[in-house]
N, C-alpha and C positions, 0 to 999 in steps of 0.2 A: 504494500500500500504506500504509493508516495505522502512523502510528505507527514508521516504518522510516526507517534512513536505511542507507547503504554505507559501512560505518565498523566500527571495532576497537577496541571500547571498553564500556563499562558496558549492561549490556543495555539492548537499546531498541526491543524490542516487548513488547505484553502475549503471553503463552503461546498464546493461541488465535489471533494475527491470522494466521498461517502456514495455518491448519487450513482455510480459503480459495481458498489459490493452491497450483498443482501450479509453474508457469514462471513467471517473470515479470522480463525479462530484456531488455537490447537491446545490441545487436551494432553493431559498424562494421569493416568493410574497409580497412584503411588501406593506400595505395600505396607498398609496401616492397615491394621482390623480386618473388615471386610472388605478394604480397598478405600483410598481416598483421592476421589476423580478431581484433576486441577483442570480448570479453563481459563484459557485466557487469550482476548482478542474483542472481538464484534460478534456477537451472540446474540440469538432469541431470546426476548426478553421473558424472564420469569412468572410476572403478571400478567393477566389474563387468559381467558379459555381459547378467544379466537386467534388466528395467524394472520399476518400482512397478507399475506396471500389466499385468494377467493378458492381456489383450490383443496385449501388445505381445512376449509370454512364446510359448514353445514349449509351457510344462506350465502347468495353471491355478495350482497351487501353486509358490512358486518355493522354491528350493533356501536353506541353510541360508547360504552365503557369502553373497549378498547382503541378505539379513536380517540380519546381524549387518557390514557396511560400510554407506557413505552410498547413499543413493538418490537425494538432493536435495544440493546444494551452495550457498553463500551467498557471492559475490565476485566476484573477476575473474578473467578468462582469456584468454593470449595463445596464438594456433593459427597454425603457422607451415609452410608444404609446405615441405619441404626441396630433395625433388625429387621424380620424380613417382612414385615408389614407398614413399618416406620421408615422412610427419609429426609434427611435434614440439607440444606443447603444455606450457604452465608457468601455473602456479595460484596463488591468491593468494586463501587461503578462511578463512572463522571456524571454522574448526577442524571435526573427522571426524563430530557430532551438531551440525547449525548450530544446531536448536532448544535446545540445551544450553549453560549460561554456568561456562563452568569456571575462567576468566581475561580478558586483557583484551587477548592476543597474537595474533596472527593465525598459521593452518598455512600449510602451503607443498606443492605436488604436480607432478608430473609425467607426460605420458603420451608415447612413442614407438608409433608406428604403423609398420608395413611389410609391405608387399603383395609378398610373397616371390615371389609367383607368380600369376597369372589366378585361381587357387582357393585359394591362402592366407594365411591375415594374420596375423602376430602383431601383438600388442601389449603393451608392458608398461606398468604404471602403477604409481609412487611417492607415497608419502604421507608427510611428517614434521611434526609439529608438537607443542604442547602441550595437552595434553586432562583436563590436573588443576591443583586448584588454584594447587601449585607449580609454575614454569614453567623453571626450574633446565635446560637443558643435557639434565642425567642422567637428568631424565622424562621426557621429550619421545617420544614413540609412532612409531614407525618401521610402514609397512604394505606390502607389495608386492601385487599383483595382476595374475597373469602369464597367458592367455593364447593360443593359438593354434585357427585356425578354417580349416577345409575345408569350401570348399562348392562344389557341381557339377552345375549341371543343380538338380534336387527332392530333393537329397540333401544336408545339413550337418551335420557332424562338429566338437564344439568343446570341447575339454580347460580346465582352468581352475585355478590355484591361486594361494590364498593365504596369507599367512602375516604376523603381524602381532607385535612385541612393545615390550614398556616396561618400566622400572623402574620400581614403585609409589613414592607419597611414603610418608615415614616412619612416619605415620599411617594409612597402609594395608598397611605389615609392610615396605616398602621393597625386596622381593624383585624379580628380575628373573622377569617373566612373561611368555609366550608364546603366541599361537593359529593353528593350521593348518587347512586344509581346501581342498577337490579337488574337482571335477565332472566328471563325461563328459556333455553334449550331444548327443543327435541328433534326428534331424529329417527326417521323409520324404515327401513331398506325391506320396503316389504317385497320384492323383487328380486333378486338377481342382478336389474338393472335400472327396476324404479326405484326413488325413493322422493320419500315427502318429508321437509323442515317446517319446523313454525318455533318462532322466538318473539312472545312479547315483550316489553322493556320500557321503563322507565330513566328517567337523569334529571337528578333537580343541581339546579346550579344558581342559587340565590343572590350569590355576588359575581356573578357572570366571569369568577377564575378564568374557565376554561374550554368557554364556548363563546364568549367575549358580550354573553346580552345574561342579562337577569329571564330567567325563565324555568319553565319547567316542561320537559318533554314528556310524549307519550308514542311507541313506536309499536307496530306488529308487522314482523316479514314473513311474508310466505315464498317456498322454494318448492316446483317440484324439478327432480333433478334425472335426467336417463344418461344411461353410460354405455356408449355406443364402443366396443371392442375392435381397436381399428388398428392390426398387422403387429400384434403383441402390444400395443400402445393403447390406452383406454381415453377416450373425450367423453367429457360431461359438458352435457347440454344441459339447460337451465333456465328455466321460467319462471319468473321471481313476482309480486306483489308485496309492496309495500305501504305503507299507512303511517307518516306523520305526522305529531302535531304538537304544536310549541306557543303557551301562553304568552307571547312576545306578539304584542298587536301589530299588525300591516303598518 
């Protein structure tokens, strides 16, 4: 990667060299315990359920949470099996937008995993760091992203919330600010090569953090999706319906 290096400190890439790379990353195994997996580089970010990419998604459009959290992360990560239903992982990243230079301190994140059962997992994941210019303690951005998934057989069920807050610098009214927002997931492959998504969802964003207007969303996407098997290669086709709507008057 030109121009890059894995460091915490004065920007140091030009704006576009990212615009390039989706991964770009490498791992080690280290022989501790069960194993303890090191990352480090440009990684998928930890938070949330959906992927940057529609592909890798239930609905071709994705949901309001993970548009307004990271998709991409910039650092390191240590992943650790606890045991064989528990995993822990700890984070060490250039803060919640890596392409963004707010400061020169590094965030900090967490994800628990546990496989409740043959069909459920939760997960939680943690975020804190500093994401404005001041880096003071009392600004420092707090995020959680909670979690839980059923899935059984061609059928997956997956609830999701977030909630995120910070006190502005003083130069931005110094208030304490807040953001929330919910998904339902589902997922039916009742086919071979049909399948049908539907994802209600909510996002109130009261000080208009992170969507830039004081409002409150309401969304419902529907997907149906066929997978046409084309010379060992598979295309998804995709007919999508969406529905939203945002107390922010015309």
């Amino acid at each position: 990667v030109p121009n890059a290096s894995l460091r915490f400190g004065q920007p140091y890439w030009d704006t576009d060299t990212f615009s390039h790379f989706a991964r770009a990353n490498v791992s080690y195994l280290a022989p501790i315990g069960t194993g303890l997996k090191l990352t480090a580089g440009l990684f998928n970010s930890y938070i949330g359920y959906e992927s940057f990419y529609a592909k890798d998604n239930f609905n071709y459009t994705r949901a309001y949470l993970p548009d307004y959290s990271p998709y991409f992360m910039f650092g390191v990560a240590a992943e650790y099996q606890v045991s064989q239903a528990v995993k822990g992982t700890f984070y060490v990243i250039n803060r919640y937008n890596f392409l963004s230079y707010a400061n020169n301190l590094p965030s900090y994140g967490t994800q628990i995993q546990w496989a409740a059962s043959p069909y459920i997992t939760l997960t939680q994941n943690l975020y804190y760091g500093p994401d404005q210019s001041n880096t003071d303690l009392r600004y420092w951005r707090f995020f959680s992203d909670s979690s839980i998934q059923w899935k059984k057989d061609d059928l997956t069920l997956a609830l999701v919330y977030d909630i995120g807050t910070e006190r502005a610098i003083p130069e931005a009214g110094g208030q304490r600010v807040f953001w929330t927002g919910s998904a339902l997931y589902s997922h039916w492959q009742f086919t071979r090569t049909w399948a049908l998504a539907i994802r209600p969802e909510l996002y109130y964003d009261p000080n208009g953090t992170m969507t830039g207007a004081r409002q409150f969303l309401k969304a419902i996407t529907t997907t149906v999706e066929y997978k046409l098997p084309i010379v060992g290669t598979i295309t998804r086709l995709r007919m999508g319906y969406r529905y939203d709507d945002s107390t922010v008057s015309q």
